[in-house]
LUMTOR-838713 format. One record per residue (C-alpha): y, x, z. Coordinates in steps of 0.02 Angstrom, whole numbers, padded with zeros to 5 digits, always signed. Layout:
REM LUMTOR-838713
YXZ;...
This chain:
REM LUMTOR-838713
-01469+01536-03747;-01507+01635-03905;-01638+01763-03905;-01635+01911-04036;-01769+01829-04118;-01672+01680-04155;-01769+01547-04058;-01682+01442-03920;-01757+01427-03746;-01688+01392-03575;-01585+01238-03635;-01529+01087-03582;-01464+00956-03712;-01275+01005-03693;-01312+01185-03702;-01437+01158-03842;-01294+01066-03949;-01173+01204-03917;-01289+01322-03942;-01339+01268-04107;-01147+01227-04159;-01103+01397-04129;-01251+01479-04232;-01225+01374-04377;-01032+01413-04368;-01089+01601-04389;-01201+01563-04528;-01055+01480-04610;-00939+01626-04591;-00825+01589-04437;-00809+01763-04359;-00673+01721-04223;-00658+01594-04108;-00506+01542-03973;-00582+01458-03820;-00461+01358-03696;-00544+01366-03531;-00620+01192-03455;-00752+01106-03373;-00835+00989-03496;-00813+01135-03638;-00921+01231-03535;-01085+01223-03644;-00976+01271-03790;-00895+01429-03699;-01054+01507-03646;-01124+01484-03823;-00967+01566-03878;-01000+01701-03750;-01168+01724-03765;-01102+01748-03969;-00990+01880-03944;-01096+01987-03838;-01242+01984-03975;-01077+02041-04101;-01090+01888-04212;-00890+01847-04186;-00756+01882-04109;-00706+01783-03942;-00507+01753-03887;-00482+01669-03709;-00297+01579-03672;-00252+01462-03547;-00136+01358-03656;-00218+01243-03797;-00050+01258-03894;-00044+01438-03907;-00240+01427-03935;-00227+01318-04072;-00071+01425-04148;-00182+01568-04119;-00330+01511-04211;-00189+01453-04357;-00139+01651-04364;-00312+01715-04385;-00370+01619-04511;-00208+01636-04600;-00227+01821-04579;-00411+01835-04625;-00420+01686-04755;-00591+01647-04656;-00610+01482-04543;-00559+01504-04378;-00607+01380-04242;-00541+01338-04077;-00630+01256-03904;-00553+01154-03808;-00588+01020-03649;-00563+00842-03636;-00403+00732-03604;-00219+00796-03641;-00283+00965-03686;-00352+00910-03866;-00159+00836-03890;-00080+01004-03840;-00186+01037-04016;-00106+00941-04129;+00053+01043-04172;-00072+01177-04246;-00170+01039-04321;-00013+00991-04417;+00041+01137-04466;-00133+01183-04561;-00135+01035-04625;+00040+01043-04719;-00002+01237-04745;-00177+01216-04813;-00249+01309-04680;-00459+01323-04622;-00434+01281-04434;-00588+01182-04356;-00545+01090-04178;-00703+01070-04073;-00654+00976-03937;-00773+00918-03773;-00763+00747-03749;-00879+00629-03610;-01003+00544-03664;-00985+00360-03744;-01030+00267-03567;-00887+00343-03485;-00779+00289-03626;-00640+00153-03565;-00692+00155-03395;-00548+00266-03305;-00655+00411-03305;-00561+00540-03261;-00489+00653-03407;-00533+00521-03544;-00428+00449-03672;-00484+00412-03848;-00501+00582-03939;-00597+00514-04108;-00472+00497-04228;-00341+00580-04108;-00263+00691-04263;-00241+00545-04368;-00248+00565-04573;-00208+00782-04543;-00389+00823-04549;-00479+00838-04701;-00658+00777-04595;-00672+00719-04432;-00855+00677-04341;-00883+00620-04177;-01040+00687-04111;-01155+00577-03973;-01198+00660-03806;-01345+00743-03853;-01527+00698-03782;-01694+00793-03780;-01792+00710-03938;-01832+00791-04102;-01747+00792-04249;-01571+00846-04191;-01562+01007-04233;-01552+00969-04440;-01422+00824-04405;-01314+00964-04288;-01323+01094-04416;-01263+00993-04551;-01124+00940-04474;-01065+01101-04464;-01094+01136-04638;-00984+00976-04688;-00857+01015-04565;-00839+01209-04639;-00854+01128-04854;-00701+01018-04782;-00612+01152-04710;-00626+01298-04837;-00608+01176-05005;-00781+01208-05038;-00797+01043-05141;-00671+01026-05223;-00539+00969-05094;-00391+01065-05024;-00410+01173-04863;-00386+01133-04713;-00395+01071-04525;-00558+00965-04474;-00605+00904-04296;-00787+00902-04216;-00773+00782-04068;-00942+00839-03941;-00988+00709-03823;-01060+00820-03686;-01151+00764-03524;-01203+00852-03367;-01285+00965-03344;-01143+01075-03422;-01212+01246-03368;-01362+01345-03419;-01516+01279-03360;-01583+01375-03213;-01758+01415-03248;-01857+01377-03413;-01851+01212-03519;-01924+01234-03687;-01852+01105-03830;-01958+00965-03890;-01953+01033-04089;-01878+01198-04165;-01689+01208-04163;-01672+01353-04251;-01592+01386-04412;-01645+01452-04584;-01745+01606-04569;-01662+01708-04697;-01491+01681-04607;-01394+01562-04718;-01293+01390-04687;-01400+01252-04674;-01330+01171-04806;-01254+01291-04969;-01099+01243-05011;-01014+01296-05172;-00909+01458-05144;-00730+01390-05067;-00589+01384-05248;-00482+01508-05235;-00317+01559-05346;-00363+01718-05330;-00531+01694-05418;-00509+01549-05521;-00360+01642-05601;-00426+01812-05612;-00623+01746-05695;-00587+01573-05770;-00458+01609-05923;-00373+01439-05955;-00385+01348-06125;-00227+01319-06235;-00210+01134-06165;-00187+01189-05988;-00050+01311-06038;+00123+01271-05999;+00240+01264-06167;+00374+01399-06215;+00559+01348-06164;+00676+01504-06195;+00795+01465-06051;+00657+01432-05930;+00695+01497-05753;+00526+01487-05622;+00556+01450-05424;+00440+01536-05329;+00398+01450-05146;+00283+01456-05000;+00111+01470-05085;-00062+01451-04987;-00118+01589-05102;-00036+01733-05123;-00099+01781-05281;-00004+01635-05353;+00155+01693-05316;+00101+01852-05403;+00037+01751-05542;+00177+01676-05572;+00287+01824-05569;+00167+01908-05684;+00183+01755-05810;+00371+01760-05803;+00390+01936-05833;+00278+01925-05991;+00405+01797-06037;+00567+01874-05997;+00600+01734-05882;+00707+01765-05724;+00624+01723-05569;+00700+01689-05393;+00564+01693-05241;+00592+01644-05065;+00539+01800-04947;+00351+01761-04911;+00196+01824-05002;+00167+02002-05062;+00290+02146-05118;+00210+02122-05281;+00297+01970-05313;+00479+02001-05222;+00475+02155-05331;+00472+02039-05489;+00608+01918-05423;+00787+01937-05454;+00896+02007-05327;+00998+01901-05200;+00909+01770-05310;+00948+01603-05187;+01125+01674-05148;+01146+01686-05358;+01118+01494-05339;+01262+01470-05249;+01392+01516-05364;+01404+01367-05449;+01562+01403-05570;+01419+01537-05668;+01293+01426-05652;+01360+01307-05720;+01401+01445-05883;+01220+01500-05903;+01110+01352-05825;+00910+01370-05862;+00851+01207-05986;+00701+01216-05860;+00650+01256-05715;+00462+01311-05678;+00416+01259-05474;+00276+01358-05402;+00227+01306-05229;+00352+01243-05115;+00524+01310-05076;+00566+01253-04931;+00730+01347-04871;+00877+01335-04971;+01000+01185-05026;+01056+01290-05174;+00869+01280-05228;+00877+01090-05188;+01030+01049-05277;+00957+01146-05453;+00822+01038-05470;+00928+00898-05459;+01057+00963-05591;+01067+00809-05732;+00974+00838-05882;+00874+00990-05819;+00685+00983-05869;+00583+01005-05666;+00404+01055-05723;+00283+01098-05571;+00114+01205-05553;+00048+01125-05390;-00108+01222-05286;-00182+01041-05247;-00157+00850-05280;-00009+00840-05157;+00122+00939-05282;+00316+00958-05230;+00436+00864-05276;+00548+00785-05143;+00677+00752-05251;+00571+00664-05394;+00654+00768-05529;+00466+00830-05601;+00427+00787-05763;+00270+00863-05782;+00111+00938-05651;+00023+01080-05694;-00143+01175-05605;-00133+01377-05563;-00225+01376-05706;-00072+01340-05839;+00008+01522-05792;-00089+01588-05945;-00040+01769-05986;-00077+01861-06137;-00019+01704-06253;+00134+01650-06350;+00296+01730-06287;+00477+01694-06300;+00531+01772-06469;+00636+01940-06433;+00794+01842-06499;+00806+01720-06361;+00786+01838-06223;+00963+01868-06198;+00984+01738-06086;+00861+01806-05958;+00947+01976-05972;+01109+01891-05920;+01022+01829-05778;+00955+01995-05714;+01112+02081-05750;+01231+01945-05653;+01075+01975-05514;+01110+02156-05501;+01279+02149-05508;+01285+02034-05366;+01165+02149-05268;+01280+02290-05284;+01428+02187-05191;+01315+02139-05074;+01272+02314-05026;+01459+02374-05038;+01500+02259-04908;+01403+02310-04755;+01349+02147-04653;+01475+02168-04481;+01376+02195-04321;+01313+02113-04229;+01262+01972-04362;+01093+01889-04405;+01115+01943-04571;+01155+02115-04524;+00991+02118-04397;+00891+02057-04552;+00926+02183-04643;+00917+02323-04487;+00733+02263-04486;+00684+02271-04650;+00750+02443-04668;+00635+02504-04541;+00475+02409-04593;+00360+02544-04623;+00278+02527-04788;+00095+02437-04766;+00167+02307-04625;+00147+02118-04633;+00290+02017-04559;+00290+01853-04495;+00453+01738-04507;+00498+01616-04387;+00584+01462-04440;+00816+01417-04445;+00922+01560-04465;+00815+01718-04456;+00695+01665-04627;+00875+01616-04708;+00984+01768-04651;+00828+01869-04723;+00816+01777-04903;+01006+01824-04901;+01048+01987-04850;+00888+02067-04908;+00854+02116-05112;+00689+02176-05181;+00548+02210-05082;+00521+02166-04893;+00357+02221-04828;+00172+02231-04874;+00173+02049-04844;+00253+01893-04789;+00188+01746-04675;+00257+01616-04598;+00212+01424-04547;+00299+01336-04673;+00187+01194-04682;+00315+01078-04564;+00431+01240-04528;+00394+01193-04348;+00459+01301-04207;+00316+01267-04119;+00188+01410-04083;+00259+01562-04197;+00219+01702-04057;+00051+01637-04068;+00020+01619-04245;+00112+01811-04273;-00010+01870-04127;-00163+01792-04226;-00098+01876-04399;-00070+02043-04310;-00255+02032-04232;-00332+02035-04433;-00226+02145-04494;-00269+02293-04379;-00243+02456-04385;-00082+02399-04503;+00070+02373-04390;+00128+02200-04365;+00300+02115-04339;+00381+01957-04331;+00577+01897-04342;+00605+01748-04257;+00762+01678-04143;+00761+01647-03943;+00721+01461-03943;+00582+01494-04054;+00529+01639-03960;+00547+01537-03783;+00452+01392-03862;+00306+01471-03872;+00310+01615-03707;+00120+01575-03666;+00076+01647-03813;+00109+01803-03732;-00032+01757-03593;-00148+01877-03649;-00296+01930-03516;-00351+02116-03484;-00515+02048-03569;-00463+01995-03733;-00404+02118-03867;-00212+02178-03868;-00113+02147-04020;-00005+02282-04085;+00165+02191-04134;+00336+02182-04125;+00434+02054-04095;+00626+02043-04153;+00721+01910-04064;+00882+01858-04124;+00953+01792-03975;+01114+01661-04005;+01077+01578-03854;+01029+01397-03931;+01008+01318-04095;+01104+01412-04221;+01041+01339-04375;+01153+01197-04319;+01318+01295-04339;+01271+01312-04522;+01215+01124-04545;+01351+00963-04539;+01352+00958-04336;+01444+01143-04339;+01574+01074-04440;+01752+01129-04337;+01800+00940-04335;+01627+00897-04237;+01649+01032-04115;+01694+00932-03943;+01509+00853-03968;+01407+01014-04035;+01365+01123-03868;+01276+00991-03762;+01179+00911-03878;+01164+01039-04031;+01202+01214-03970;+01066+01189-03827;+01111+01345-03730;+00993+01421-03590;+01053+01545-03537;+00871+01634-03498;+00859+01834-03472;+00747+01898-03600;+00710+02069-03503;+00669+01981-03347;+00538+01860-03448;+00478+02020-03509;+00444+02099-03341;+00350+01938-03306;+00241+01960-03415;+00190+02135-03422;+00283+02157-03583;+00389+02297-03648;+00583+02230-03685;+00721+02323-03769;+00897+02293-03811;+00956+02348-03990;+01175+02360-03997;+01186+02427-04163;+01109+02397-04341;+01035+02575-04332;+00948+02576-04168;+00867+02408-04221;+00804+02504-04379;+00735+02648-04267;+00633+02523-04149;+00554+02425-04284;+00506+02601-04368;+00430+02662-04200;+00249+02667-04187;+00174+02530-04096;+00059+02504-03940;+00028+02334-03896;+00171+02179-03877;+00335+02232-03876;+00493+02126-03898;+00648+02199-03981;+00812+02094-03911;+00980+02068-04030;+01108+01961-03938;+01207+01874-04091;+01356+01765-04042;+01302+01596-04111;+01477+01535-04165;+01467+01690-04294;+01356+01610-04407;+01443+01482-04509;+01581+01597-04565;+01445+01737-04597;+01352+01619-04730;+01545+01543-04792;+01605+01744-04815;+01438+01792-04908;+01438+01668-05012;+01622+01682-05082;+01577+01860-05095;+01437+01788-05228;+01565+01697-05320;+01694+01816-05343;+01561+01946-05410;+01501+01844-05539;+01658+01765-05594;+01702+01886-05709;+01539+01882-05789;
């Protein structure tokens, strides 16, 4: 136990370990924590406990170690602050690794503390243990296995710094790229509090002013570096008149808006996928990805290079630019690991080469960019001529956006829903936009938008996602009367299967006897009664406008917003909106 004073009595080596893990996580700025309930995580929960009843952090309890870990993704995507996540022995580390993935393709803080027996039981058939060092593989940025500990001094400085390395690794502090790490603790009975007094054999306690045991530099950020550190003329990126800049997924947001800063000092058009701040949709051209797709006016005004900023990761008309022959592909990468699945770059570039305030395109070759904008606008006043029919996913899209009030954060789920929403939608979509686009994994997206919602309080929260991404991750509405309740709606677009497929080479007509059984994946499962299950409010939305009026509705707790879409809609949908893009701009 910790006393106000700081010192550490009543301890037995497993709850001294945990004890001192959890103080020097505090010192190192983790304020929450998700805890999967178990028996050889025991020490680690009551430190935990014991943590959030002196107010150091915030505790969440759930039963599943997927949605935990998912959780624990959302809040430290939400905060920006390490998050970390208990968990028992056995298969319940593995249920981690989805999360573990996804922060590590996302750049994400998450640390995994997992219980573990101690070495001797190791390969014996004990029950509950498998191998759990190394379990993750190469997705953590630092692992450590810490030994069941034993009552002899000198532990307490080898525990603390630990911690310290494991929270440098995670945040970036030196130098590296954020990101998951894993603390493996051996732990042997006695796994509860000791019963009556059992003073340490040295002092466990930390430094005296409060700090880390260790200082580690302050974590990089974009943010910072970009807004302190002006970069020298050799980091710059060159002038190119007909230079158009690609705006993906970014783990900072303030690169996105960097980036649309830099290209409107330029005159450069810019086309941005739907996540990161207002700022930057509000700089990006209209429609922008659907503009892509008309290829005859492409073709007429094509860039002579295209500027990548983090990753886009959602459409093929994005995809088949870069690989356009002769086109110049130069990229400005957050870390070491820059995009470029296609192997079109020429050229790598820090945050740091988005210089503004230097050498601009010369008035006279800015035309080009104004044709761009122009064609951009144009095309967003078809689009909003031609009402999206109902019910449609792009027409639901656009239902929620309309009713976003104006300081929300939204949270996209992967397939059709983030892609009907980068379509139908021009200009600004809400405060800001998250989603887990590290591996674009279905897996744990109630979760993660739960976590987001949780750090973003009082501001409302909402996510889009469809109903086998919603039913993937159901325990992530297992929320106990204990832990704290989560304002946020959730809009399910409900197709009954895998849409996304429809769109993709499976949904062709001439594949249809094979598509339903092995594509479509149809389930048939009653959304209200799910609902009722678990104590959550449902409604059904039959019209664009009532789907608008329930997203603008002020919100108390979960609440999940149904829009049944028929699946075999979709193809022709994306087909019609696209030849409306074409025939727009073809007299242009």
């Amino acid at each position: 136990m910790t006393l106000p004073s700081g010192r550490l009595t009543r301890v037995n080596p497993s709850q001294a370990l945990s004890t001192v893990l959890v103080d020097e996580l505090v010192r190192g700025g983790v304020r929450d924590v998700v805890l999967s309930p178990g028996s050889r995580s025991a020490p680690l929960a009551y430190a935990v406990l014991a943590a959030e009843r002196a107010g150091l952090l915030r505790l969440h309890v759930r039963v599943d170690e997927r949605s935990a870990g998912f959780l624990a993704l959302g809040l430290a995507r939400g905060s920006g602050l390490p998050v970390a996540v208990i968990t028992t022995s056995g298969t319940a580390v593995a249920n981690i690794h989805p999360a573990v993935l996804e922060a590590h393709h996302a750049g994400v803080p998450v640390l995994v503390l997992s219980a573990d027996r101690p070495h001797e039981l190791r390969g014996t058939g004990a029950n509950q243990t498998t191998t759990q060092p190394g379990i993750f593989g190469g997705s953590t940025r630092w692992f450590a296995d810490l030994p069941a500990p034993v009552e002899r001094p000198g532990l307490g400085p080898f525990w603390r710094s630990t911690v310290c390395r494991a929270l440098a690794a995670a945040t970036g502090a030196t130098g590296g790229a954020p990101g998951p790490v894993h603390l493996n603790v051996a732990l042997r009975e006695p796994l509860v509090p000791a019963a009556s007094d059992n003073s340490w054999v040295d002092d466990l306690d930390g430094r005296a002013d409060g700090a880390p045991w260790v200082q580690a530099p302050v974590p990089p950020s974009t943010n910072r570096s970009l807004g302190v550190r002006p970069p020298t003329n050799d980091l710059a990126l060159s002038e190119v008149a007909r230079t158009l800049v690609v705006v993906g997924d970014t783990r900072d947001p303030a690169l996105g808006e960097r980036a649309a800063a830099w290209a409107s000092e330029r005159g450069h058009p810019l086309v941005a996928e739907p996540f990161g701040s207002a700022a930057l949709r509000a700089e990006a051209l209209p429609h922008g990805s659907l503009l892509l797709t008309a290829t005859d006016w492409l073709d007429a005004h094509a860039p002579e290079r295209v500027v990548v900023v983090g990753r886009p990761t959602l459409s093929r008309a994005v995809g088949a630019l870069l690989r356009r022959p002769g086109l110049v592909v130069e990229v400005v990468a957050e870390d070491s690991q820059w995009p470029d699945p296609s192997h079109v770059a020429c050229a790598v570039h820090p945050p740091l080469a988005l210089r503004l305030g230097g050498p601009t395109v010369p008035e006279d070759d800015r035309g080009w960019g104004a044709r761009w904008r122009a064609a951009a606008q144009q095309l967003a006043d078809g689009v909003a001529a031609q009402p999206f029919p109902w019910p449609s996913g792009l027409a639901a899209a656009k239902a929620v956006v309309d009713g976003l009030p104006d300081d929300a954060v939204l949270v996209l789920g992967p397939s059709n829903p983030v892609r009907d929403l980068d379509l139908a939608v021009a200009g600004p979509i809400a405060d800001d936009v998250l989603a887990n686009r590290g591996l674009a994994g279905i897996d744990g997206v109630v979760s993660t938008a739960v976590g987001i919602s949780l750090t973003r309080a009082p501001a409302p929260a909402f996510a889009l996602l469809g109903d086998l991404t919603f039913l993937h991750d159901t325990n992530g509405l297992l929320i106990g009367p204990d832990e704290v309740t989560p304002h946020l709606t959730l809009v399910v677009i409900n197709d009954d299967g895998g849409g996304i497929f429809a769109t993709l080479e499976p949904g062709a007509p001439e594949r249809e006897a094979d598509f339903e059984r092995v594509f479509g994946t149809p389930t048939a499962t009653d959304l209200a009664a799910l609902c009722r299950a678990h104590g959550i409010r449902y409604d059904l939305v039959e019209s664009s406008e009532a789907l608008t009026d329930a997203v603008a509705e002020p919100q108390h707790g979960i609440r999940v917003v149904e829009v049944r879409v028929g699946r075999s809609t979709h193809r022709q949908a994306l087909a019609d909106l696209r030849a409306l893009a074409a025939a727009t701009l073809a007299s242009l």
